[in-house]
Structure formats: C-alpha cells, structure tokens
N, C-alpha and C positions, 0 to 999 in steps of 0.2 A: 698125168701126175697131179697131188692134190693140191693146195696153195701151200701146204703146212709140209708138204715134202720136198716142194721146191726150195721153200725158203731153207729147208732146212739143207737139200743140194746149196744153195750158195754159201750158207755158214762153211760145210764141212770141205766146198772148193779152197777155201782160203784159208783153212785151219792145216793143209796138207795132204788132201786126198788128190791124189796127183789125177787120177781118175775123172775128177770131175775139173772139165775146165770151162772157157768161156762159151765155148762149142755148146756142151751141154746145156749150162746156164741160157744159153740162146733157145736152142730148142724146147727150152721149158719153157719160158717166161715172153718169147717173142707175140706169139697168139693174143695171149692177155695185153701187153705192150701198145702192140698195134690197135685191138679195139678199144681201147682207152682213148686213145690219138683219132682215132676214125669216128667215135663217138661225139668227137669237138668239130672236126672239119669237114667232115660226110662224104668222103673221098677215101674209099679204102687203098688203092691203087699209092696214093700221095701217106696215107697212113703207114704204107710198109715200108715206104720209104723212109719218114719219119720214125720208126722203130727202128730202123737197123742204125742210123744216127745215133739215136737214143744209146744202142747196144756197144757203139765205137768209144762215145763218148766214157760209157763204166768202162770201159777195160783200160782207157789211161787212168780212171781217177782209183786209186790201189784203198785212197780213203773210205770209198765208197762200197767196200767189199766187204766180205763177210756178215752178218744183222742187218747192215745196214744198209744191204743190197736192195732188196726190195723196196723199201719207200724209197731212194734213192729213184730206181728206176719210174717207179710209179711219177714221182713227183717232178724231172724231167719229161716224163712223159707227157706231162700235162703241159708245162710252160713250153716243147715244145711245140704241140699243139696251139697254146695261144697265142705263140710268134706267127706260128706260119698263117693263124686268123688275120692277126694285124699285119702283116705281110701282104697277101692278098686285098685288105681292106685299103691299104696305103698303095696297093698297087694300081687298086681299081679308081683311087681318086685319081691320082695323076694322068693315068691315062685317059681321063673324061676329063681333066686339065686341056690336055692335048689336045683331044680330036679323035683319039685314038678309037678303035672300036675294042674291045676288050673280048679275047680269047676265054670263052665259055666252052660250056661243054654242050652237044648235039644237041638243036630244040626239039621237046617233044612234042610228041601229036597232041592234040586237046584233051584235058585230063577233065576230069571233074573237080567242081569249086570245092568240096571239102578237100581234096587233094594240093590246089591253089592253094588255100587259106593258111592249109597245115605247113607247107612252103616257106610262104610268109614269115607266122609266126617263129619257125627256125632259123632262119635268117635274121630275125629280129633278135631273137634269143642270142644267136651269134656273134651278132655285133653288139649287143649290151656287155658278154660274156670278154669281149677285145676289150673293150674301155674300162669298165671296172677294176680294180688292184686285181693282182696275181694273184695274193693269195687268199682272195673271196671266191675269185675264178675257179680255184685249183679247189676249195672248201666244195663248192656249188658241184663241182664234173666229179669227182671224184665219190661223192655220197650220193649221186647219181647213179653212178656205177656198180652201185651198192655198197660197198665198203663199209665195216662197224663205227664205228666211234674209235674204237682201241685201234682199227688198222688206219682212219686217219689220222691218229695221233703219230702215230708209226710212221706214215707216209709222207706226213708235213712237217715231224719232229715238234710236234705241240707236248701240252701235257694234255693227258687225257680229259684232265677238270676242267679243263680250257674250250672242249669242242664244239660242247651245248650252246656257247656263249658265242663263240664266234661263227659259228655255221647260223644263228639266227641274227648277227651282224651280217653276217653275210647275204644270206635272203634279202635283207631290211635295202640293202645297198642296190644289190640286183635290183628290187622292186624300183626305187625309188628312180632308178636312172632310166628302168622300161618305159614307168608315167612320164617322166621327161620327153623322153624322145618321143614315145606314141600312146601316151592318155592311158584314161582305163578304158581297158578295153572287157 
C-alpha cells in the first residue's frame, strides 16, 4: 500500500469506517515503523519490538488519530529509538562502572578495515545522535529516511517555512558535538 493510501486508511479509521481498525493500521504502517527504529539502533530484532510499542502506545492516545496519525507514529518512532540509544549507552557506562563485562552480540570473525572503520563511524554517529536535543535528532533520522520537507513538517508538527532553518541548525549541532568528541576527521 502506498504512503498516501495508508495515511489515508488511518484518516478514514477514525472518521467511521468500522472496517478499518488498528489491526489494519498495523499491518500497513508497521514495516515502515520498525525501519525507521532499526535505522537508529541497527538491531532489527530489538526494532520490531520497538514498533509494536510504538503501535500500543497510538491505540491509547485517541488524539493521536486520524491526520495526525502518521507523524504521530513517525515521530514516536524516532524518540523511541533514541531512548533505547541512551538506554543502552547508560547501560553500558554503568556496567564498566562495575566490572561488569557487557552482553554484546556474537564476535565476528576478522572483517576487513573498511568494514571496521565504517563500524566506527556508526557508532560514533550513534552516540552523537544520543546527546544531541531530540529534536535535531529526530530532524537529522528522519530526512535521512528520506522524508520531504512537507512530511517533516507533518511528522514534527513544524511549519513547513521552518524546516530549511532548523534541519541546517540542526547539521550545525550534530557537526559541532562530532569535532568535540572526535576532531575532524
């Protein structure tokens, strides 16, 4: 289904079409949902789990329904993605607080260094992405994603005149916290 059909399935959910309910709304918009989420944390396993979160959380908020469906989700989608960055980040300081050895996932065999490097840099990107305000965060992942100007205005509840200015705030911030932490590279 296309974005423009979905959206318009959750308009027409909530306007009365008994027909179309959260069920639906799920299986249309979950797919999209989750790699939004998985495209912040690089875990798609922990990403579907964070979508159906995302999915529990609209079906209490009744505000959240109808138009206003999709950036809603979009935009949850992303802040919870960047909890569960600082989650993990907070989680992994404490437990080298400790002593702890920290539950990773399988080591792989020897990769090659552009492989490393590329690693690296997303991790790096990752935690810039954790520290940074929200919604520079959510400006940066989401026009990543592709999204127009007109669907993040939609997504973040901006005005459209507004996006230019703050998604090159935005860069300006990211940039600046990257040379902080690790120079130019």
């Amino acid at each position: 289904m296309s974005v423009d059909a979905s959206s318009e399935a959750i308009v027409e959910m909530n306007s009365g079409d008994a027909d179309l309910d959260l069920s639906t709304i799920f299986h249309e918009q979950y797919a999209r949902i989750a790699r939004v989420i998985a495209g912040v944390i690089r875990d798609r396993a922990r990403a579907e789990e964070l979508a159906v979160d995302v999915f529990l959380k609209w079906s209490r908020q009744t505000n959240a329904h109808g138009k206003e469906a999709e950036g809603w989700l979009y935009r949850t989608a992303i802040r919870t993605a960047l909890n569960e960055l600082r989650s993990v980040r907070r989680r992994s300081r404490y437990e080298s607080l400790f002593g702890f050895l920290s539950v990773h996932k399988a080591s792989r065999p020897p990769t090659p260094e552009e492989i490393r490097a590329a690693n690296e840099t997303q991790q790096k990107v990752r935690l810039v992405l954790s520290v940074i305000g929200s919604r520079h965060a959510e400006l940066l992942l989401l026009r990543n994603e592709g999204l127009t100007y007109e669907e993040l205005a939609s997504a973040l509840d901006i005005h459209p005149a507004s996006i230019g200015t703050l998604l090159s705030r935005a860069q300006q911030v990211f940039r600046r916290e990257y040379i902080k932490r690790y120079g130019e590279e």
